[in-house]
TORBA-599693 format. One record per residue: residue number from 1; residue in three letters; x, y, z of N, C-alpha, C in turn. Coordinates in Angstrom, 3 decimals, decimal comma, m for minus. Each point is the difference from the previous one (the first is absolute). Layout:
BEGIN
{roza = NUM; lomar = ALA; nc1 = X; nc2 = Y; nc3 = Z; cac1 = X; cac2 = Y; cac3 = Z; cc1 = X; cc2 = Y; cc3 = Z} $
...
END
This chain:
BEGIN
{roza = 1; lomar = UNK; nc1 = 58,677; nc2 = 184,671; nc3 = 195,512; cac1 = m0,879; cac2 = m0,866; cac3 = m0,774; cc1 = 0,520; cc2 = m0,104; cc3 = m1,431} $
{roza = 2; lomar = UNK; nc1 = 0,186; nc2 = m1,593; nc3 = m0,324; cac1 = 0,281; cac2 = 0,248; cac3 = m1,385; cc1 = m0,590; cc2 = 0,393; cc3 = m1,222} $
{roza = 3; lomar = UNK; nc1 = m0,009; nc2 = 0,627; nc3 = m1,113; cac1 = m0,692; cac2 = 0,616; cac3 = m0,741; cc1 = m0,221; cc2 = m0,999; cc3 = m0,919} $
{roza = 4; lomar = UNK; nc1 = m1,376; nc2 = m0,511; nc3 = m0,469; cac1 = m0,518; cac2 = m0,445; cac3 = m1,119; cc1 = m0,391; cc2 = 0,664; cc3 = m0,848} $
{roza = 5; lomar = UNK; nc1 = 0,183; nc2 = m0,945; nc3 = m1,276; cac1 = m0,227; cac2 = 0,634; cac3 = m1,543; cc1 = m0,702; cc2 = m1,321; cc3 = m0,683} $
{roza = 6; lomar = UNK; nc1 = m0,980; nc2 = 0,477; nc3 = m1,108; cac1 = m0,754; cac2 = m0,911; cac3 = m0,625; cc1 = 0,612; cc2 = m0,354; cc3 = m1,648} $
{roza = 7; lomar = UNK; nc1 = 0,387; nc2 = m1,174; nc3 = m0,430; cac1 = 0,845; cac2 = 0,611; cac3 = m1,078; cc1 = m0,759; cc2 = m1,138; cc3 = m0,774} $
{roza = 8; lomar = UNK; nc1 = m0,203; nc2 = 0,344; nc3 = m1,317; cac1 = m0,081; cac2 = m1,602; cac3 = m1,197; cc1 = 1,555; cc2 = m0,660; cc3 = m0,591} $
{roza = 9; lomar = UNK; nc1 = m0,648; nc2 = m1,248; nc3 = 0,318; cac1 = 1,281; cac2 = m0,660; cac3 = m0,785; cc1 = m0,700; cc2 = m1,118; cc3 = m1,335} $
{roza = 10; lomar = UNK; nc1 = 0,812; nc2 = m0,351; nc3 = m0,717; cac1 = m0,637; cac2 = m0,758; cac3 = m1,561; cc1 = 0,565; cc2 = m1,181; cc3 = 0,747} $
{roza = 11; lomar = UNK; nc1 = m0,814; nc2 = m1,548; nc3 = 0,213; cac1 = 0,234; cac2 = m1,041; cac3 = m0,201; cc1 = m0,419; cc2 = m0,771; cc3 = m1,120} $
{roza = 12; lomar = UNK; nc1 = 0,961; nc2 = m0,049; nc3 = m1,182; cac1 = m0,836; cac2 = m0,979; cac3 = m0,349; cc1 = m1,190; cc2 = 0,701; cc3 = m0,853} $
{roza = 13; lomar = UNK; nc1 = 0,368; nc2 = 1,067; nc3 = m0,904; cac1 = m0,568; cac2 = 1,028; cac3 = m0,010; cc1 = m1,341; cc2 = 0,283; cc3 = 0,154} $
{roza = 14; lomar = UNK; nc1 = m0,180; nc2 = m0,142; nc3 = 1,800; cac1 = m0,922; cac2 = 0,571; cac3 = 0,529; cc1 = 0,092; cc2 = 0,587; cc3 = 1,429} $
{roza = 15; lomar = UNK; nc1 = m0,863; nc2 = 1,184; nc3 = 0,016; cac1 = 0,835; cac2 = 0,797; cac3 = 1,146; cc1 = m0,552; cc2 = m0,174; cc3 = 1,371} $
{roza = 16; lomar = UNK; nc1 = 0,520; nc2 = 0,246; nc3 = 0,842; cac1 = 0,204; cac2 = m0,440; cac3 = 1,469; cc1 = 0,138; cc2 = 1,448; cc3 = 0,608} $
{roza = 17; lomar = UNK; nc1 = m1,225; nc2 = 0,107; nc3 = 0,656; cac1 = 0,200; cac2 = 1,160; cac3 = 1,112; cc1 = 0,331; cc2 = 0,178; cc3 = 1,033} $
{roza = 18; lomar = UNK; nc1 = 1,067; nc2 = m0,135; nc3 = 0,592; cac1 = 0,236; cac2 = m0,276; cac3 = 1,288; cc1 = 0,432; cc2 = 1,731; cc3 = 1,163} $
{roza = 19; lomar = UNK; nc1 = m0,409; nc2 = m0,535; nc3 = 0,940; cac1 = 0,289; cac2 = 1,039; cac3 = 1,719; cc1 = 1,130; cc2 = m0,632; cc3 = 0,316} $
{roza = 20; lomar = UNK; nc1 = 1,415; nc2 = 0,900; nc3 = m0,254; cac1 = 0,886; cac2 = m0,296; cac3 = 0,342; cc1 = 1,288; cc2 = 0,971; cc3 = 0,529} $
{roza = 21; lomar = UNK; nc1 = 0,704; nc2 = m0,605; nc3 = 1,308; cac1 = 0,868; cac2 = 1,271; cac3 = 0,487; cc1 = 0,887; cc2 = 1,028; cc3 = m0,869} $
{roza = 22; lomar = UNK; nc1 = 0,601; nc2 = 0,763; nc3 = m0,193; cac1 = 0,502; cac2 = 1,161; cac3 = m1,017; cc1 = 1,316; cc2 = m1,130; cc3 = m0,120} $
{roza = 23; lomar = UNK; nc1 = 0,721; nc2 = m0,173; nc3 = 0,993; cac1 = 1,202; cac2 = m0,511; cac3 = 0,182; cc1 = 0,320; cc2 = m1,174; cc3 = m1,182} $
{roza = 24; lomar = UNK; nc1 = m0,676; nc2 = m1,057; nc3 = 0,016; cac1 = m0,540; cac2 = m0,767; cac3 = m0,463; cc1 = m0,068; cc2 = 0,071; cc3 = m1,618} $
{roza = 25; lomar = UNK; nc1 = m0,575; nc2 = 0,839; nc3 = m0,368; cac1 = m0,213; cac2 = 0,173; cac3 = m1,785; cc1 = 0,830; cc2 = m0,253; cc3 = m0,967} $
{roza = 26; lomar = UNK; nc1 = 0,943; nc2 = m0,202; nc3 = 0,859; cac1 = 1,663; cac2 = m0,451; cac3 = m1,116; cc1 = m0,380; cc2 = m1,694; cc3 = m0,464} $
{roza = 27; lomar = UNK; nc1 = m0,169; nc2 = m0,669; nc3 = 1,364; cac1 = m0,518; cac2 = m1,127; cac3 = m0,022; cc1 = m0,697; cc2 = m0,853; cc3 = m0,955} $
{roza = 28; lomar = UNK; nc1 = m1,518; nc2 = 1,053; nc3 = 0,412; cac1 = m1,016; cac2 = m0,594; cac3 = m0,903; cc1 = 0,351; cc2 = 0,607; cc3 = m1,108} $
{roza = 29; lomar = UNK; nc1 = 0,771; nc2 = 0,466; nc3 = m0,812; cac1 = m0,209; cac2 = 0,644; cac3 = m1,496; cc1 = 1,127; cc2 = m0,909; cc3 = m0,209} $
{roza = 30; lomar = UNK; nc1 = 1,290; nc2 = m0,448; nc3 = 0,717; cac1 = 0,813; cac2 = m1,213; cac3 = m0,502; cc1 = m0,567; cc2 = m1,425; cc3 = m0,197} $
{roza = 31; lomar = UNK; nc1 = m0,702; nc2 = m0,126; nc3 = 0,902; cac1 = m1,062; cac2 = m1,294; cac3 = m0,148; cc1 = m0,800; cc2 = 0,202; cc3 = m1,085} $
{roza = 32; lomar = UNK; nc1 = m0,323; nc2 = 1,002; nc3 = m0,423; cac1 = m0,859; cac2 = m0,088; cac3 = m1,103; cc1 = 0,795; cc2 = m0,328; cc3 = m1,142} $
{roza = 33; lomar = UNK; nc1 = 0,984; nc2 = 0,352; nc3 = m0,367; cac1 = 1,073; cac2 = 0,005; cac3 = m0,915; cc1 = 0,097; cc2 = m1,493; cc3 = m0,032} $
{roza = 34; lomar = UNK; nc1 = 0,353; nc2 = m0,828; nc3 = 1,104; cac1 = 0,605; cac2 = m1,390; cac3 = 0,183; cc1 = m1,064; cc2 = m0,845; cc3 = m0,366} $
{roza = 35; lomar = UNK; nc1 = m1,185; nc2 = 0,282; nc3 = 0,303; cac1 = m0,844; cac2 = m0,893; cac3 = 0,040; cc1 = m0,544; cc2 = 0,228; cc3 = m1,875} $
{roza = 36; lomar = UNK; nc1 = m0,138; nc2 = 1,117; nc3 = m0,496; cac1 = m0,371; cac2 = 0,024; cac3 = m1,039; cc1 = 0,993; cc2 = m0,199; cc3 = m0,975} $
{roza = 37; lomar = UNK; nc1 = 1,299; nc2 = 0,004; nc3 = 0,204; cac1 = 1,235; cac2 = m0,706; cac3 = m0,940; cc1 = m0,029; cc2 = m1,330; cc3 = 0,245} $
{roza = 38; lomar = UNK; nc1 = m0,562; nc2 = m0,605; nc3 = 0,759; cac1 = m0,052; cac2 = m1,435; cac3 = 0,655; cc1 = m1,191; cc2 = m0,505; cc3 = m0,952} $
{roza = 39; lomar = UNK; nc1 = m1,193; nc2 = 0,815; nc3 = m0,206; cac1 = m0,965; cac2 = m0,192; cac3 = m0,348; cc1 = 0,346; cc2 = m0,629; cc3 = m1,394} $
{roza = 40; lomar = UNK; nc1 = 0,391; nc2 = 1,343; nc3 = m1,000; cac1 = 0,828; cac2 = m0,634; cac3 = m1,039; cc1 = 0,927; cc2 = m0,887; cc3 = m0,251} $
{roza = 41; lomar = UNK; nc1 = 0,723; nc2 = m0,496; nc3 = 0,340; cac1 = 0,685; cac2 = m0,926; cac3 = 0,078; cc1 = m0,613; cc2 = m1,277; cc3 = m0,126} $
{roza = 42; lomar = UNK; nc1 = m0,979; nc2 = m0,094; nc3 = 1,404; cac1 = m0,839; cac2 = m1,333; cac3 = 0,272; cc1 = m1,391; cc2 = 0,003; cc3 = m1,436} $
{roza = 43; lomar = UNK; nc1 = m0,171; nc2 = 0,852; nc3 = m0,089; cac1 = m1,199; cac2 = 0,198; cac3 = m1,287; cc1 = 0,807; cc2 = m0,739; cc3 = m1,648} $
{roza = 44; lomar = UNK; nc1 = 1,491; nc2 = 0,606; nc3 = 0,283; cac1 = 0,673; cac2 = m1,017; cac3 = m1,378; cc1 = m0,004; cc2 = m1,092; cc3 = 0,276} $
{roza = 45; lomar = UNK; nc1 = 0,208; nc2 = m0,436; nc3 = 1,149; cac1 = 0,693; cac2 = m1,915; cac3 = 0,317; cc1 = m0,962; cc2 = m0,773; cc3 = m0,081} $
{roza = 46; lomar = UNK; nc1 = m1,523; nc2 = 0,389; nc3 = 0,212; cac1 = m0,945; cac2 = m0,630; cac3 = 0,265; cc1 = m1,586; cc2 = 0,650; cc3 = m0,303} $
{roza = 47; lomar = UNK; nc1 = m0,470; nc2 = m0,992; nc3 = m0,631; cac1 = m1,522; cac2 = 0,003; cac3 = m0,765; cc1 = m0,943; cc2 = 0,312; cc3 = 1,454} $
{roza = 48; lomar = UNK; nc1 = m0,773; nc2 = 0,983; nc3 = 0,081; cac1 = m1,293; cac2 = 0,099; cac3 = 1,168; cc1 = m1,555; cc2 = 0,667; cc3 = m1,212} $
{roza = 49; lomar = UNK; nc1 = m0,563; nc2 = m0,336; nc3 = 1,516; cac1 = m1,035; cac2 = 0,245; cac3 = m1,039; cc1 = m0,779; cc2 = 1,738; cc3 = 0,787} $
{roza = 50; lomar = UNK; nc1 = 0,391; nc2 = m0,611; nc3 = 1,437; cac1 = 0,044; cac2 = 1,410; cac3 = 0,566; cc1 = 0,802; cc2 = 0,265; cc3 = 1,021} $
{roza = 51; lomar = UNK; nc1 = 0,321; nc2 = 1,520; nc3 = 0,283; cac1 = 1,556; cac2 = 0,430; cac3 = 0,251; cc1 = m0,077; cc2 = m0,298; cc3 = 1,546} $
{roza = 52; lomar = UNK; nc1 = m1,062; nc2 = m0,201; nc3 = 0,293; cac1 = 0,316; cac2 = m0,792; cac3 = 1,464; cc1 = 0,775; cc2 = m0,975; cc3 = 0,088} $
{roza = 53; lomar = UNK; nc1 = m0,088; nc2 = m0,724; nc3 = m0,792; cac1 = 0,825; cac2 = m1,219; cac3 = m0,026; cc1 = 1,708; cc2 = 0,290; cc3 = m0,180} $
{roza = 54; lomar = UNK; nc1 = 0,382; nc2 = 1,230; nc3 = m0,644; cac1 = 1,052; cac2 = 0,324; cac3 = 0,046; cc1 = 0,249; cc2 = 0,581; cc3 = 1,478} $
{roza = 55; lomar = UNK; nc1 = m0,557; nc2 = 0,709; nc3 = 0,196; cac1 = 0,038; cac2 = 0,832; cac3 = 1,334; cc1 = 0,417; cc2 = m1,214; cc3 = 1,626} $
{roza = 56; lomar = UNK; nc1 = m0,767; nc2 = m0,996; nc3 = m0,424; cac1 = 0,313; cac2 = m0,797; cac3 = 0,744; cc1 = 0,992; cc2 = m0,750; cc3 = m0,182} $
{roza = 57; lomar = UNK; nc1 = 0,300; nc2 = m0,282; nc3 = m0,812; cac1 = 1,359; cac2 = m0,380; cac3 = m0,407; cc1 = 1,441; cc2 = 1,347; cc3 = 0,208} $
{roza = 58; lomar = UNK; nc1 = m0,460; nc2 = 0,847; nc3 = 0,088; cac1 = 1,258; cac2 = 0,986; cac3 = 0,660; cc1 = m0,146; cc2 = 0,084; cc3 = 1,149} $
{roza = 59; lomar = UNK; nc1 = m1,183; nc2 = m0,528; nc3 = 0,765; cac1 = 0,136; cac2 = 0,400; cac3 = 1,524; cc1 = 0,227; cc2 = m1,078; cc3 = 0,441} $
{roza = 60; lomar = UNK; nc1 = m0,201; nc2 = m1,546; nc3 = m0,404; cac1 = 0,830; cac2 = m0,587; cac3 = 0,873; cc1 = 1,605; cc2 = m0,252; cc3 = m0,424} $
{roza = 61; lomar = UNK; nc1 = 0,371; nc2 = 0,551; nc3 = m1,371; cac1 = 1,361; cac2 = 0,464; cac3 = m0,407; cc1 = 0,982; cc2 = 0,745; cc3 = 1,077} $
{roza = 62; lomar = UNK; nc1 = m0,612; nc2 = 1,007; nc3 = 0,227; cac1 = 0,284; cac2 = 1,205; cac3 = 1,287; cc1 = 0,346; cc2 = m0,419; cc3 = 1,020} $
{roza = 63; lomar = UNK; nc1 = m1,119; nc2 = m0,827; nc3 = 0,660; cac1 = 0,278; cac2 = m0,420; cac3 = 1,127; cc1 = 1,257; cc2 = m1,506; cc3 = 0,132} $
{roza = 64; lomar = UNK; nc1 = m0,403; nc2 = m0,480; nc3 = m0,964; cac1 = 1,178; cac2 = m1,420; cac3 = 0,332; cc1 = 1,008; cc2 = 0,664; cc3 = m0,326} $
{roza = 65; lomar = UNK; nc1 = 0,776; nc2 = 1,068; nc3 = m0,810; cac1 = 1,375; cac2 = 0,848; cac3 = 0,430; cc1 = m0,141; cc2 = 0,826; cc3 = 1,004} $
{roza = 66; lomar = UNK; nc1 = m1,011; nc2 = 0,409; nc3 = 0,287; cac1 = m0,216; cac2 = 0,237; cac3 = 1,387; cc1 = 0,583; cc2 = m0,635; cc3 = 1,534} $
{roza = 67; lomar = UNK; nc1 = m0,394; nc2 = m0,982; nc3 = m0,054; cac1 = m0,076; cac2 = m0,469; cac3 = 0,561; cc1 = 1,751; cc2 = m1,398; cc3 = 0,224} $
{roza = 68; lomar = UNK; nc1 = 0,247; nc2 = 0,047; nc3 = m1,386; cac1 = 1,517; cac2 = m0,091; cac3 = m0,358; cc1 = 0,929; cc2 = 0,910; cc3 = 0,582} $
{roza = 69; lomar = UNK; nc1 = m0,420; nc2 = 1,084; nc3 = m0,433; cac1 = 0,805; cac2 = 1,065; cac3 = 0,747; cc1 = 0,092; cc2 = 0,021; cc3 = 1,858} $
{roza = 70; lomar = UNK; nc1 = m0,937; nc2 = 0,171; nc3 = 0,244; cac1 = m0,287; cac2 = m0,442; cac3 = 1,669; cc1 = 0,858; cc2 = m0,803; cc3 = 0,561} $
{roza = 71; lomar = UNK; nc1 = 0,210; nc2 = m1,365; nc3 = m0,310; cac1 = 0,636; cac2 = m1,195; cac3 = 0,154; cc1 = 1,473; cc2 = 0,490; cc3 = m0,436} $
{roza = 72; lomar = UNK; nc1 = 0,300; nc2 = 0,388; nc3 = m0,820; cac1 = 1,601; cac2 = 0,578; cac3 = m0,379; cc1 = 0,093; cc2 = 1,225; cc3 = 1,341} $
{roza = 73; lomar = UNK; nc1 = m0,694; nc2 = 0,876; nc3 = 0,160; cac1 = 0,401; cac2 = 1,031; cac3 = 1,474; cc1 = 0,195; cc2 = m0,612; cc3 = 0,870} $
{roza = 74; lomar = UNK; nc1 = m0,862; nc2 = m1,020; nc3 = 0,404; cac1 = 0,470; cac2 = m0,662; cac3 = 1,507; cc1 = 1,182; cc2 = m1,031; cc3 = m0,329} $
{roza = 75; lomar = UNK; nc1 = m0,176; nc2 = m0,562; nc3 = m0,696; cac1 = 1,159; cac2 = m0,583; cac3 = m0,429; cc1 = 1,240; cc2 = 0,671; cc3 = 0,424} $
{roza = 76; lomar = UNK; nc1 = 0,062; nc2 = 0,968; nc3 = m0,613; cac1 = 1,085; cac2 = 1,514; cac3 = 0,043; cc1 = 0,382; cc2 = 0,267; cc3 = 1,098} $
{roza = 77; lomar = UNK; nc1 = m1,248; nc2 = 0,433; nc3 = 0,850; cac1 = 0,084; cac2 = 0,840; cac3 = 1,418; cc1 = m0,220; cc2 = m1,367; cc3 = 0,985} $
{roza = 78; lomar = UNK; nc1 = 0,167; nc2 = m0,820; nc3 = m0,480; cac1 = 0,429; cac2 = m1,127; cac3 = 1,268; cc1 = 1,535; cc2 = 0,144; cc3 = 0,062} $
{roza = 79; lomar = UNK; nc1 = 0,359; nc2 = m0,139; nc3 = m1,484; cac1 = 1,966; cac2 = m0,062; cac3 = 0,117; cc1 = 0,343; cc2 = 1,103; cc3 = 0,370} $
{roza = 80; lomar = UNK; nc1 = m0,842; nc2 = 1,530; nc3 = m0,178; cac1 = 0,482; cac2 = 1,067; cac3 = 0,381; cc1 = m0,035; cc2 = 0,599; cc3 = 1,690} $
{roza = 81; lomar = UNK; nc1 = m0,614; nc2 = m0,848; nc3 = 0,006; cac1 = m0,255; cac2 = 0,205; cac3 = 1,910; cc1 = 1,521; cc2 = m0,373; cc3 = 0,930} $
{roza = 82; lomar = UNK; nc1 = 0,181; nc2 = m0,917; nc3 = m0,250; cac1 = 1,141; cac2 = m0,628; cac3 = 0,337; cc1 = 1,105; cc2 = 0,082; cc3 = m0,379} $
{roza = 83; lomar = UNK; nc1 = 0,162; nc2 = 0,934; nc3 = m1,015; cac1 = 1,496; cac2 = 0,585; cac3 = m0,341; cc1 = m0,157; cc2 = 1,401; cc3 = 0,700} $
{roza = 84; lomar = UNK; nc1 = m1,340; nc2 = 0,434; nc3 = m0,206; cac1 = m0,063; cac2 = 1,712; cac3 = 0,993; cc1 = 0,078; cc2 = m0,058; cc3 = 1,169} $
{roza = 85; lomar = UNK; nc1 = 0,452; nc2 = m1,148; nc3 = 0,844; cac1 = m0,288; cac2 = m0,375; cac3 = 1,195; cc1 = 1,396; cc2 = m0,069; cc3 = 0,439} $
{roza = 86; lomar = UNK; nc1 = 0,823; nc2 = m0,956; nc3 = m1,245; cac1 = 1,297; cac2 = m0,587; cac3 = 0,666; cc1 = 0,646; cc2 = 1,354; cc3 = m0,584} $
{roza = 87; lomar = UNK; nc1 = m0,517; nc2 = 0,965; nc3 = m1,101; cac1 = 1,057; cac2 = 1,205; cac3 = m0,242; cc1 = m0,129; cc2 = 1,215; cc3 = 1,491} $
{roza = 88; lomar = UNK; nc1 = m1,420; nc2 = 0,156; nc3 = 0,343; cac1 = m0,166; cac2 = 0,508; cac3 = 1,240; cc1 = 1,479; cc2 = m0,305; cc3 = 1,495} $
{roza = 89; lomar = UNK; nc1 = m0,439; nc2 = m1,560; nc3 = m0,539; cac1 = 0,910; cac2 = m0,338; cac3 = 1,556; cc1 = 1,751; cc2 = 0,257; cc3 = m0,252} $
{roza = 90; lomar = UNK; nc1 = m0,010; nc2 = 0,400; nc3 = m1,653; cac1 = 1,817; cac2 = m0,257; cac3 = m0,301; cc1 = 0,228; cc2 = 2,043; cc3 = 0,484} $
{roza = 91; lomar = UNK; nc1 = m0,925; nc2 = 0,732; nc3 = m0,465; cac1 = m0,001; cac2 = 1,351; cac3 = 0,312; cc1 = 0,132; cc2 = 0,531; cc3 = 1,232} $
{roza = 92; lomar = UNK; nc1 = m1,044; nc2 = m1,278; nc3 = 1,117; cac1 = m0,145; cac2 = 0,439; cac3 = 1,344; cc1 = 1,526; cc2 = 0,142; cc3 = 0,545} $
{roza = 93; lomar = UNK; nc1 = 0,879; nc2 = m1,085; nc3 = m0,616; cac1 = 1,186; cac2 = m0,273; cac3 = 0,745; cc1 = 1,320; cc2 = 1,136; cc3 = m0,226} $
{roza = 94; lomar = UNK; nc1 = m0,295; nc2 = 0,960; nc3 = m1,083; cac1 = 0,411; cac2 = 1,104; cac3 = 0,083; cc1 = 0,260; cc2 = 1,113; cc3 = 0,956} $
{roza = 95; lomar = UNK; nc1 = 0,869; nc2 = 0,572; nc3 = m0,073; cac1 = m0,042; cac2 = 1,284; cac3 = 1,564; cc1 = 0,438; cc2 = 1,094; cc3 = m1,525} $
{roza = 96; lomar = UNK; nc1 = m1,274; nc2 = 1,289; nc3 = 0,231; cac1 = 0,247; cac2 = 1,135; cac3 = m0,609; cc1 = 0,439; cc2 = 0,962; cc3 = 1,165} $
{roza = 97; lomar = UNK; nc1 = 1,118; nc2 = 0,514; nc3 = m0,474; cac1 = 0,351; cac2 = 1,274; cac3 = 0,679; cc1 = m0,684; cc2 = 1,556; cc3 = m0,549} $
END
């Protein structure tokens, strides 16, 4: 069974209690980092009146490189399929002694 741990994280400086696996904690304490250097950033470029409005503006930030990124892997692992395929078949034709 995997072991859970309850940890706070600052969004936005406000904290977030979350039930989360041990494994994991690297994660959420890097996300916290990203999202709250993100925070700043987006808080210089642009006037809000409340930080939701920033917040939402980094999450659909996130996701459309998100989601950029996605489209670049398959992209990738379409061309990579088919060279691991034809390097497979150049290996098969080998005889190891």
């Amino acid at each position: 069974m995997e072991e859970k741990i309850k940890i706070t994280i600052q969004v936005a400086q406000r904290p977030i209690t979350i039930l989360i696996q041990k494994e994991w904690e690297h994660y959420f304490r890097e996300a916290e980092k990203i999202i709250n250097d993100s925070f700043l950033t987006f808080a210089k470029r642009w006037t809000y009146k409340d930080q939701q409005d920033l917040l939402s503006k980094i999450l659909v930030d996130f996701v459309v490189k998100w989601l950029a990124d996605e489209e670049r892997l398959k992209a990738y692992d379409e061309e990579l399929v088919p060279m691991m395929e034809s390097l497979k078949s150049l290996t098969d034709t080998f005889e190891v002694d």
